[in-house]
Backbone bond lengths (Angstrom), bond angles and torsions (degrees), N, CA, C in turn:
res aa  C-N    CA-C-N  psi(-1)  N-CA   C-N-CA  omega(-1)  CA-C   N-CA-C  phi
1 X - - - 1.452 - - 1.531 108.51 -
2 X 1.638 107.11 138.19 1.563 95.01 173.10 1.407 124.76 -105.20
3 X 1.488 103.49 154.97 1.129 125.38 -139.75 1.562 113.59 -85.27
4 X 1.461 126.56 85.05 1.110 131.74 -151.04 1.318 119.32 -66.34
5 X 1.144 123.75 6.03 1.537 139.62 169.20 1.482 108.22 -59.51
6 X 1.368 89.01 -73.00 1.571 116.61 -151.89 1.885 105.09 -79.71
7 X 1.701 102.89 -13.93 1.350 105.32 -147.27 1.798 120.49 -118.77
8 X 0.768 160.65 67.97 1.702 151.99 -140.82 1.633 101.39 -95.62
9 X 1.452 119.10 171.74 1.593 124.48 -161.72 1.806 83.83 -128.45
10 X 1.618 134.60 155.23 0.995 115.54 167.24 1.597 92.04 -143.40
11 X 0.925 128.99 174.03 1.561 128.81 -166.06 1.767 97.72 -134.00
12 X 1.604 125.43 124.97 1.341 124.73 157.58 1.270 123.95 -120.57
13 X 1.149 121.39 -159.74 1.481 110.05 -148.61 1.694 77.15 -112.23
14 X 1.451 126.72 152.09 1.302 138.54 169.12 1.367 119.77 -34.29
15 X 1.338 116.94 -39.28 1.493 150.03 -165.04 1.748 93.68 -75.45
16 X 1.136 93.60 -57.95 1.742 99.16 -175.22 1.256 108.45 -82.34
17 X 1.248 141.30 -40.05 1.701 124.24 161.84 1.280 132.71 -72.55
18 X 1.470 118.46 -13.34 1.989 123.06 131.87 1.451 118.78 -40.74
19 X 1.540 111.98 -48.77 1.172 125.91 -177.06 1.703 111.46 -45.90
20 X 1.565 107.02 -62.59 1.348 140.42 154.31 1.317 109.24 -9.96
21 X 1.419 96.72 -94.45 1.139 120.34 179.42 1.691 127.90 -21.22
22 X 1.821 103.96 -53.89 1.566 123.92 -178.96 1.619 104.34 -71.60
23 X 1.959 113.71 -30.46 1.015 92.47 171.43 1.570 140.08 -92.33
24 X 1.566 110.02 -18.31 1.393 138.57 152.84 1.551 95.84 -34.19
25 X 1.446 144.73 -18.12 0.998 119.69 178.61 1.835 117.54 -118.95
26 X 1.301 87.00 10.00 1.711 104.09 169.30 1.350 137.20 -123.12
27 X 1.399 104.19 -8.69 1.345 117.69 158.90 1.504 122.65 -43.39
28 X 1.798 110.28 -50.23 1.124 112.98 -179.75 1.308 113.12 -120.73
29 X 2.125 132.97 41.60 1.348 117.97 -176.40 0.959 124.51 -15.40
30 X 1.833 119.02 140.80 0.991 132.00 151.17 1.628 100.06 93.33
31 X 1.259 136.00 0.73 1.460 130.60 -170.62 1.593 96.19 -135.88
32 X 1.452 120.01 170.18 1.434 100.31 -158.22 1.730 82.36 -102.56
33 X 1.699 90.34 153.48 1.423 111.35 -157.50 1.911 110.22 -88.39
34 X 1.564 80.89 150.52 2.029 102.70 -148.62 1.915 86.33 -51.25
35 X 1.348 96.67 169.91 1.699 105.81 156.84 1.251 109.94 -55.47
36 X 1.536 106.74 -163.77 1.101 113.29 -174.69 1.624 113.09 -99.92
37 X 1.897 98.47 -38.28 1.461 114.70 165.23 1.536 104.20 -41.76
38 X 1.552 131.93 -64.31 1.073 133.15 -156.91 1.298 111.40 -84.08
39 X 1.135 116.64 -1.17 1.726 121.52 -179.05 1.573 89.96 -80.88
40 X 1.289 109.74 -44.08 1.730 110.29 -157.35 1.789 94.83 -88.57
41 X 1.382 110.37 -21.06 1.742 109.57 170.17 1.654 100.34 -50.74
42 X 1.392 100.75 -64.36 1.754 104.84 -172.18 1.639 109.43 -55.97
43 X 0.999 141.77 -43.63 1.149 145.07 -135.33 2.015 81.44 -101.39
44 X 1.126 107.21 -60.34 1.625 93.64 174.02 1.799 112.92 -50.74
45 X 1.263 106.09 -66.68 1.673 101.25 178.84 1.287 125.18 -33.29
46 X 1.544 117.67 -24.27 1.246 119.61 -157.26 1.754 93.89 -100.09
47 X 0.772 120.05 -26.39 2.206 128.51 -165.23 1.760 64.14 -78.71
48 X 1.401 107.58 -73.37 2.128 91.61 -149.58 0.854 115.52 -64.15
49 X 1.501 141.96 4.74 1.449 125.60 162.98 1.275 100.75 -112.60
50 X 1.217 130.70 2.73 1.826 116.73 145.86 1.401 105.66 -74.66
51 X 1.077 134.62 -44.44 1.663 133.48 -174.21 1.562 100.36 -54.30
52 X 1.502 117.92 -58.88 1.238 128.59 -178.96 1.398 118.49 -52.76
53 X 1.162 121.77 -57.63 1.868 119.41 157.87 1.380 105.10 -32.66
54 X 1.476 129.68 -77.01 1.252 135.69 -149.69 1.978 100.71 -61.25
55 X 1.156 109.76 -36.76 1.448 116.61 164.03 1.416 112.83 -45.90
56 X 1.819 99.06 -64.58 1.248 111.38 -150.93 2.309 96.84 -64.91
57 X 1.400 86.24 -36.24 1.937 91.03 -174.88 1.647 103.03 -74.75
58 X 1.355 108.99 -14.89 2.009 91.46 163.79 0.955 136.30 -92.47
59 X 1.753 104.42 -1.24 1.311 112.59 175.69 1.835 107.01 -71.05
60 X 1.407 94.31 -55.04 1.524 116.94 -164.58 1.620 97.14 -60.88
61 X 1.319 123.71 -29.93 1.643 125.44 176.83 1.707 99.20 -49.80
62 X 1.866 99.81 -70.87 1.598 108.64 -168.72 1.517 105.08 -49.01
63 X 1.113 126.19 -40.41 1.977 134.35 -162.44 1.303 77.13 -63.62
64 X 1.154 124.71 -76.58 1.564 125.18 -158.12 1.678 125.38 -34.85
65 X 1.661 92.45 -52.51 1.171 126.49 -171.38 1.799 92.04 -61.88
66 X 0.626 95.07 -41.98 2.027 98.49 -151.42 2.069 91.67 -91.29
67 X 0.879 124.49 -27.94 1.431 120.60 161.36 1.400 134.96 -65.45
68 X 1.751 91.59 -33.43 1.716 102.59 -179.46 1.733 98.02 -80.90
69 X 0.861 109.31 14.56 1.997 108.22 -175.97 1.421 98.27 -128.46
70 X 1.297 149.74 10.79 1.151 162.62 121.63 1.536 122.89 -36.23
């Protein structure tokens, strides 16, 4: 049984779990391809640590910015 703590159900449109599906099998060529949960694990991990860079590189822009005027 799963474990409703740790775990949520999400519903997509047919279109988008084909989508899934083609990519669940390219994420990792040549090895047999992730679930679907874990296709969409990777595919989330990967947006928030691009979001997070782009954060993390505007911080370091403004620091920069605001030191060289010091």
């Amino acid at each position: 049984m799963t474990d409703k703590i740790k775990y949520s159900n999400i519903s997509v449109s047919k279109r988008t779990y084909a989508d899934l599906q083609k990519l669940s099998k390219k994420i990792l060529p040549g090895k047999t391809p992730l679930s679907i949960s874990k296709t969409v694990d990777v595919l989330v991990n990967e947006k928030m640590q691009f979001f997070q860079n782009i954060q993390d590189n505007g911080k370091k822009v403004i620091e920069h910015e605001y030191r060289s005027k010091i």
